[in-house]
Residue, then its C-alpha position, 0 to 999 in steps of 0.5 A: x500500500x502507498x498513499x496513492x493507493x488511498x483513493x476512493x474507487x467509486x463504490x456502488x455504496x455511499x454513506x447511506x447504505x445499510x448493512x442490508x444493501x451491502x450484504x444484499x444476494x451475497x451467499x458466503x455459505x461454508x465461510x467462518x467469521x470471528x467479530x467481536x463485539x459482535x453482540x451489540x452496536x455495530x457488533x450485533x449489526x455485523x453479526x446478522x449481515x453475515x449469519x444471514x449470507x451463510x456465514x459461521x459467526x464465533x463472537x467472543x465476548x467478555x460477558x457471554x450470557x449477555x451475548x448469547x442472550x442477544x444472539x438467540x435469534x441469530x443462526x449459525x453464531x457461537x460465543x466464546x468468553x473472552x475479555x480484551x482486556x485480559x491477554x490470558x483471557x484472548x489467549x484462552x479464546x484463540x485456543x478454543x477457536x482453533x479447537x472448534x475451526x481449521x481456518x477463518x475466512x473474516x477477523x472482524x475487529x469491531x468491540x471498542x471502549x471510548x473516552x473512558x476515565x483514566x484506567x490501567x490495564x494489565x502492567x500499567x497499560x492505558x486501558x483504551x490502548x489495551x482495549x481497542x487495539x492490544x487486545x486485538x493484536x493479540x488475538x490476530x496475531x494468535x489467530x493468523x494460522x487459521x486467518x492464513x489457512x483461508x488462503x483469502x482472509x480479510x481482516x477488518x478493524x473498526x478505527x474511527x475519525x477520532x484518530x485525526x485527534x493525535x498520533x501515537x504519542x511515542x514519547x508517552x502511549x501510555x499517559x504517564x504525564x497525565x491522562x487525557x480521555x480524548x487523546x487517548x482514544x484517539x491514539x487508539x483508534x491511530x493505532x487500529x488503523x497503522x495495525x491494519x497497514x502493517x498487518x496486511x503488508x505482513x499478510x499478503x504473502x498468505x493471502x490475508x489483507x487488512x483494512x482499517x475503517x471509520x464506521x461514521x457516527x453513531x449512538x451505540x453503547x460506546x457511548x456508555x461511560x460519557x455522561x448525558x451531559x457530555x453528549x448534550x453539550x457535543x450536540x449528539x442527543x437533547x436531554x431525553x437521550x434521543x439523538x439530534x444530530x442530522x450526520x448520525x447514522x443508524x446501526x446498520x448504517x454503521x455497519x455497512x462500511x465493514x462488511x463492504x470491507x469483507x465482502x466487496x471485490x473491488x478490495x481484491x487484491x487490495x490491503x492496507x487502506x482507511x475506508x469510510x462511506x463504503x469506498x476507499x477514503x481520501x487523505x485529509x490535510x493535517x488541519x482539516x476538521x474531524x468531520x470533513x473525513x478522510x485520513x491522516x497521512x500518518x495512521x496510513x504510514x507504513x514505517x510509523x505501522x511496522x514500529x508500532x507492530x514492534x512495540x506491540x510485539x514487546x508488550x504483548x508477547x504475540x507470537x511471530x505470525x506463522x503459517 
């Protein structure tokens, strides 16, 4: 991937679309997905466009009676304990994936937290740091043989356009100096997307291509620990917590982009790149507002996403990704 490549490619789909146009006559039967998250939000939304076409749905999830409450009507789907937060816990998940399945065609990267309260995880780790991308680069990376025994995986990580908030901060990924919610998801969500860069240059050799996408804006239960004062103040809900803002998009909506990025052929022989708006996004200009879209040139930098992968390696402990 190069940044010329980071250009729309006229998708039949917009903005607007729904996870039911994007999955519309598609038959993806005998194919087996991982989503996490996948049992409420965009998650629950991914879930159901794929187990409609055919597909095999294994959702990990960190409160499992919940899930399979909210999957009982939802065919060919499974639940697997597992908490982001807690490599133990990814670990243990990936060993029963591999004990259930011998490949995976999908690895759909979708559970997130966000502006959370400063929160340690693990060694000291900044707990959206860990969450939203630690978390999922542990089960990838312990995933991969089954990802690579697909011969034409894809692997989809929801970042957002809350990256255009901050780089990695090299200097200090973990808030030492003094923690900032903000800041810290959006150095999250920078880092979904340079994983995404890095995993699919690692990848392609073993057919396994990686995208990276903003879903657009939508009320879900990521919003659960911001108080309805925050969002009032944002302009996002009125004080009933009924959402006002014309440029929220419904749950399906929210949803389209990723499963476009697991299904579109356009993306054959494609990797490495941001998506918004079912299409390929545009790269941003380093001062341009939030909500105008696009990328930053530097969550697309594919030295910035091979130095990023080594500090993940270091924390983490993933193994090497092997066939």
């Amino acid at each position: 991937m190069t940044i010329t490549d980071q250009q729309p490619l006229d998708s039949p789909f917009s903005a607007a679309s729904t996870a039911e146009d994007v999955m519309a006559g598609l038959d993806l039967s005998g194919s087996t997905a991982v989503v996490t998250g996948g049992y409420s939000g965009l998650g629950l939304e991914t879930t159901r466009g794929l187990s409609a076409a055919g597909v095999r749905v294994i959702v990990p999830a960190r409160r499992p009676e919940i899930a399979r409450a909210a999957l009982a009507d939802v065919a060919g789907c499974e639940v697997v304990p597992m908490d982001l937060a807690d490599l133990d816990s990814v670990r243990a998940a990936a060993v029963r994936i591999h004990n259930t399945i011998g490949r995976l065609d999908l690895l759909m990267a979708v559970a997130g937290i966000m502006a959370i309260p400063e929160r340690r995880v693990g060694p000291g780790w900044e707990g959206q740091l860990a969450v939203n991308h630690f978390g999922h680069f542990a089960l990838t990376c312990e995933l991969y043989p089954l990802l690579a025994a697909a011969d034409g995986a894809r692997v989809v990580v929801n970042s957002s356009a809350g990256h255009t908030l901050t780089d990695i901060r090299w200097h200090d990924p973990h808030f030492r100096t003094g923690y900032d919610k903000w800041l810290a998801y959006g150095q999250a969500k920078t880092a979904n997307a340079l994983f995404a860069v890095r995993l699919d240059a690692l990848g392609q050799g073993d057919g396994v291509r990686a995208f990276a996408l903003h879903p657009g804006k939508i009320i879900t239960g990521l919003q659960r620990e911001m108080t309805l004062h925050e969002q009032i103040e944002r302009g996002w809900v009125d004080e009933q917590g009924t959402v006002i803002g014309a440029d929220f998009k419904t749950p399906s909506q929210g949803a389209a982009t990723g499963l476009w990025a697991a299904t579109s052929p356009q993306l054959d022989g494609r990797g490495g790149l941001y998506l918004e708006a079912c299409d390929v996004a545009r790269v941003s200009a380093p001062t341009a507002p939030m909500d105008d879209g696009g990328v930053r040139a530097y969550a697309i930098d594919p030295d910035a996403a091979a130095r990023l992968w080594e500090l993940s390696v270091a924390a983490t402990g993933a193994p090497p990704l092997m066939r």
